[in-house]
N, C-alpha and C positions, 0 to 999 in steps of 0.2 A: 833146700835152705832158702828163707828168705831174707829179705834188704835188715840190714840190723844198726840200729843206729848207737855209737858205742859214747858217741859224746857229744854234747852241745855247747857252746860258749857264745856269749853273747858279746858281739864287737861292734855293735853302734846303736844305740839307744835313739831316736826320734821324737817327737809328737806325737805320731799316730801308728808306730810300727818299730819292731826292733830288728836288725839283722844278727843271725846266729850261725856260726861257723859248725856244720855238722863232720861230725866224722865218723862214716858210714863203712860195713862189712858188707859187700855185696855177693849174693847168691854163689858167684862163682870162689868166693875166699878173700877176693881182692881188698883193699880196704881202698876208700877215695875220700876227700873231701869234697863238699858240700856247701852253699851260701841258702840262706833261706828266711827269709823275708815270713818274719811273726808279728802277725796280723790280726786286732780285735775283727770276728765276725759283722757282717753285714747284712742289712736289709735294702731291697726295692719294695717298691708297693707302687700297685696299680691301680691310680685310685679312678671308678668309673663313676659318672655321676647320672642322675636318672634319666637323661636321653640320652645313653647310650655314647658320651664322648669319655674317653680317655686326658686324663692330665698329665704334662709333662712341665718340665723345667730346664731352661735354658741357662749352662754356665760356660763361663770359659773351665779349661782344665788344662794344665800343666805337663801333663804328658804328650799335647796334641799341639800345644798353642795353638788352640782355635776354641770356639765354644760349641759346645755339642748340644745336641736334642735329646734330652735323659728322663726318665722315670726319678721322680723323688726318690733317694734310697739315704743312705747313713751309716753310719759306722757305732755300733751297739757300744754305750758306757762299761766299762768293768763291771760283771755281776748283772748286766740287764739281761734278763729276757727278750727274745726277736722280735712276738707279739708288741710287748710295751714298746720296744724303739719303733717298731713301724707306727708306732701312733703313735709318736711323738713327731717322728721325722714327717710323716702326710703333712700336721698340723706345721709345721715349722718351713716346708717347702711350698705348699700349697693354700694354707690359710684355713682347709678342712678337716673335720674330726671323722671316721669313721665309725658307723653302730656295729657294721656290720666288718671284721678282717679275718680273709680264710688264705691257710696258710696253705700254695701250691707244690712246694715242694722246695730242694734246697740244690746249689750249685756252687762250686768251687771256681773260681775267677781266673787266679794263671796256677794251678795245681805244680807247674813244675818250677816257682822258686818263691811259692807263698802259700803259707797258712788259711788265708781268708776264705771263709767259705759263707756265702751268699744267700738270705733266706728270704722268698719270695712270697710276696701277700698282695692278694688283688681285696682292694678295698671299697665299702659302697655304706651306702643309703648316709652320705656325706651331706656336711653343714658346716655352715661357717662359723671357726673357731680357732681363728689363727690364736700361733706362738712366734716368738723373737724369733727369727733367724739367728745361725752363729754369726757371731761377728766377723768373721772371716768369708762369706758368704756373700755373691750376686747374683742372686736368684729371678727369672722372669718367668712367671706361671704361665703354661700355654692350654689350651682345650684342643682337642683332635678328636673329631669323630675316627670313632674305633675302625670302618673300612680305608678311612684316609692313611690312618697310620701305619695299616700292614700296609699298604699302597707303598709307604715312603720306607717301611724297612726294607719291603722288595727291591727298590731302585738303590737302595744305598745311602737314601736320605736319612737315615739313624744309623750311627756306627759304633753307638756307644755298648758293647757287650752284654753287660747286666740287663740294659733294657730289651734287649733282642731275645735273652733269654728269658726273660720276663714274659714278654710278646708271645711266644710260644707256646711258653708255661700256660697262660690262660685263655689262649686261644679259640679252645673249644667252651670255657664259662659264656664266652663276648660272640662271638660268631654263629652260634649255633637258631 
């Protein structure tokens, strides 16, 4: 028998995420509740430019109160496709459009009390063509040669998740 999820309700509506009170039958008969964090999917993108540096973005974030060292990424409109939001998001963090965006693979963010699942796109043969930022948005573009970068996720100098998976994810495109 597996996880059976017998009801959802929805108890707090947000901005950018709702919470849903699940009430689950587990494997053994039990039945338990549940809190779960429903979540529009997301993109990072890594966007590399023709010598070989990687771009990032510097924000403060609320869950750290500190500002982290991140990969452009975003949070996909209702009904968008991950391809179109990573071009959107590149142009809107970075100020670049990509010709070229290949889609590495996808990952789940905190699986045990969110929806969100992460789709990752290393982006190239970029050009300048910024979009507005959101308004809610303090963005400082940074450039990093791609050995400097694993450098700094090795020491701990990136802590930001998504980019680390990200980092991984394309590892072998950039290093090889």
């Amino acid at each position: 028998m597996a996880h059976q999820i017998l009801s959802h309700k929805t108890v707090y509506r947000a901005h950018a995420f709702e919470i849903e009170k699940l009430h689950v039958r587990l494997p053994d008969g039990r039945e338990r509740d549940y809190d779960l964090v429903s979540h529009n999917d997301s993109v990072t993108i890594i966007p590399m430019d023709a010598d070989g540096n990687l771009w990032f973005v510097i924000q403060y974030r609320m869950g750290c109160e500190c500002e982290l060292l991140e990969l452009p990424a975003g949070v996909l409109n209702d009904g968008e496709e991950p391809e179109s939001c990573a071009a959107r998001e590149v142009r809107e963090e970075t100020g670049f459009a990509a010709s070229k965006l290949t889609h590495l693979g996808s990952v789940y963010l905190a699986p045990g009390y969110s929806s969100e699942k992460n789709h990752i796109f290393l982006a190239e043969n970029l050009t300048e063509s910024p979009l507005d930022m959101d308004d809610d948005e303090f963005l400082k573009a940074q450039k990093i040669p791609a050995q400097k970068a694993y450098e700094m996720a090795e020491t701990g100098q990136i802590q930001d998740s998504k980019t680390l998976a990200a980092m991984l994810l394309v590892r072998m495109h950039i290093l090889s």
